[in-house]
N, C-alpha and C positions, 0 to 999 in steps of 0.2 A: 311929789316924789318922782323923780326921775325915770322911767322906766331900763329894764336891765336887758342887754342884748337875748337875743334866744339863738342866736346866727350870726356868720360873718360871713361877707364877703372875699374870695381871695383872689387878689390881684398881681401876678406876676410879673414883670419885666420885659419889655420887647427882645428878645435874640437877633433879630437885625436880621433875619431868614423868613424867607417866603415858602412855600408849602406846595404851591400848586405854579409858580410861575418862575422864568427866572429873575435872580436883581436885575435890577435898572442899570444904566449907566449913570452914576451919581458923581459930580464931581465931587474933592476936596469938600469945596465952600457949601454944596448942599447938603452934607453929615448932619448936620444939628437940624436942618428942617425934616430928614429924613427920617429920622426917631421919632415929629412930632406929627408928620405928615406924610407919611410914606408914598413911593411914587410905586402906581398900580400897574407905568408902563413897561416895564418886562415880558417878556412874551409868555403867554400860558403855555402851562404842561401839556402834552397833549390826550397824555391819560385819563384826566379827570373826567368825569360824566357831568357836561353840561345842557342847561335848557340850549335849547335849538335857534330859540326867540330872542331870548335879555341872556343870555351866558351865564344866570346863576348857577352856581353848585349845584347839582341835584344830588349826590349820598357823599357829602362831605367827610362824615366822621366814620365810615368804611375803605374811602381810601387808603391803600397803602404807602403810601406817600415815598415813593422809591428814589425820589432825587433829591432828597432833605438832605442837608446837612449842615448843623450847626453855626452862625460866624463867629457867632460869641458863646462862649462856651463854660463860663464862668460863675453860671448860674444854676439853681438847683431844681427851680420852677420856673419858667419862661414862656413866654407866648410867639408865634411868627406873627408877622402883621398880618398874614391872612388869617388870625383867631386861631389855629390850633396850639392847644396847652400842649408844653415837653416836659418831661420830668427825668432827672436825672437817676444815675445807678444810686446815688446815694438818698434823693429821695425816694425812690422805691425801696430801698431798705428801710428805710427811717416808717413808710406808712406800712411796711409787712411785719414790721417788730412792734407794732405800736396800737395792735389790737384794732384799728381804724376798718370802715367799711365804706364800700359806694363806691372805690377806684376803679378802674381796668385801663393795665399797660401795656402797649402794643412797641414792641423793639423798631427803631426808625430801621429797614433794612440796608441803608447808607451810611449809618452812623450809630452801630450796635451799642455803643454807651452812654444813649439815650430812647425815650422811649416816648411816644406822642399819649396824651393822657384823657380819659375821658370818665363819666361818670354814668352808673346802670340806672340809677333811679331819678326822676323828672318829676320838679314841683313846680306848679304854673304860680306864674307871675302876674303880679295885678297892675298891667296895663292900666287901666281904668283907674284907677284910684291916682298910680304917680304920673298919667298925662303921656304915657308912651305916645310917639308920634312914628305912623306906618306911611308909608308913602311910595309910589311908583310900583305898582302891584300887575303882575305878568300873569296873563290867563290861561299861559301854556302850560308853565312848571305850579303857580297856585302860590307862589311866593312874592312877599313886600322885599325890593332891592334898596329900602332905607328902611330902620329901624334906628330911633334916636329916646334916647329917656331911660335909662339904665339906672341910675343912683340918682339918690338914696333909692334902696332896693323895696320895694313890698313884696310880699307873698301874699296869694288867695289864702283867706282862714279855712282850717280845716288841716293844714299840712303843719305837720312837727316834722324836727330833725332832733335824731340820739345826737349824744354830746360827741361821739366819736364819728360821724358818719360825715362823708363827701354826698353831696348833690350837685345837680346841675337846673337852671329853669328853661320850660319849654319856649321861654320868647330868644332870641339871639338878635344882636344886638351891633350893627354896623353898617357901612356901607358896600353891598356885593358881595366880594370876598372876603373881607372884612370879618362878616360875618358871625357870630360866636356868642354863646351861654355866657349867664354866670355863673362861675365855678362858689358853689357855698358849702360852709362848712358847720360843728356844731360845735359850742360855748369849748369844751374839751379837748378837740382837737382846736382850735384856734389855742387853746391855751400850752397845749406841746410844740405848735409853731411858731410861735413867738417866742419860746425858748429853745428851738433847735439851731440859731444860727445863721438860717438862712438867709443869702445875700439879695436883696431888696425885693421884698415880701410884702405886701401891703393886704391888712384884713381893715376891711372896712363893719361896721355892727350895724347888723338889721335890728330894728328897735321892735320889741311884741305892738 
């Protein structure tokens, strides 16, 4: 018998906006590589708190991110290429009427009608089981600058998610800036977002 989700995965859409740096100069003809491969060389912000050594992030998800603003704007849940989730005014409505827990929305100070998104509660991730690969490890800041092996997702046993709750896992998962959780959710809210509409949404099901 088949086993039945206890979790999904929620994967949101590139918005074509960077967080911490500016865009590239991309021509024309690099758009479509651009979505798939983003280029990293824009010049960083010079706000952010980085290591001193490798340039990783040090409190990425405290930043106020004061020069964000949107390119693609047509989205409800969205990611920049450098990993931070956005949620719209109408997603934020949709999860404040919908009994849901685990959010917290911070207003982009550049772009009030959106909001960068993140999650209070942290379930560790079982590295070990799916073959997560850590590589290129900086002694300064204590952080791997490659993290590869994200899906299919495991969680360590031990950890439940309510059918309505948002989490986040304590591994992140990219290259540098890249950087970023995954956003999971439970069997019930996956089952209000697949029916609220929302334009390219992808929940992937973490199997028990």
């Amino acid at each position: 018998m088949k086993p039945e989700p206890f979790a999904y995965v929620i994967d949101g859409h590139d918005n074509d906006s960077y967080a911490f740096r500016a865009y590239p100069s991309v021509a024309r003809s690099q758009r479509l590589t651009q979505q798939i491969l983003p280029d990293f060389g824009g010049v960083p912000s010079e706000t952010p708190k980085r290591c001193e050594k490798c340039g990783m992030l040090l409190d990425k998800w405290h930043e106020l991110l004061p020069g964000l603003r949107l390119r693609k704007r047509d989205l409800d849940l969205s990611s920049t290429y450098d990993g931070v989730m956005v949620a719209s005014a109408r997603f934020r409505d949709f999860y404040l009427a919908g009994g849901f827990s685990g959010l917290e929305f911070t207003v982009l100070p550049s772009d009030p009608t959106f909001f960068s998104m993140n999650s209070s509660r942290i379930v560790e991730f079982d590295a070990i089981v799916r073959g997560t690969q850590f590589a290129e490890w900086c002694e300064t800041c204590r952080k791997w600058k490659s993290v590869a092996g994200a899906t299919p997702a495991f969680l360590k046993t031990g950890f439940s998610i309510s059918g309505l709750e948002f989490v986040r896992t304590d591994v992140e998962f990219g290259y540098a800036d890249e950087q970023h959780p995954l956003l999971i959710c439970g069997v019930q809210a996956a089952q209000s977002l697949k029916k609220s509409g929302f334009r390219r949404l992808e929940l992937q099901p973490i199997l028990a």
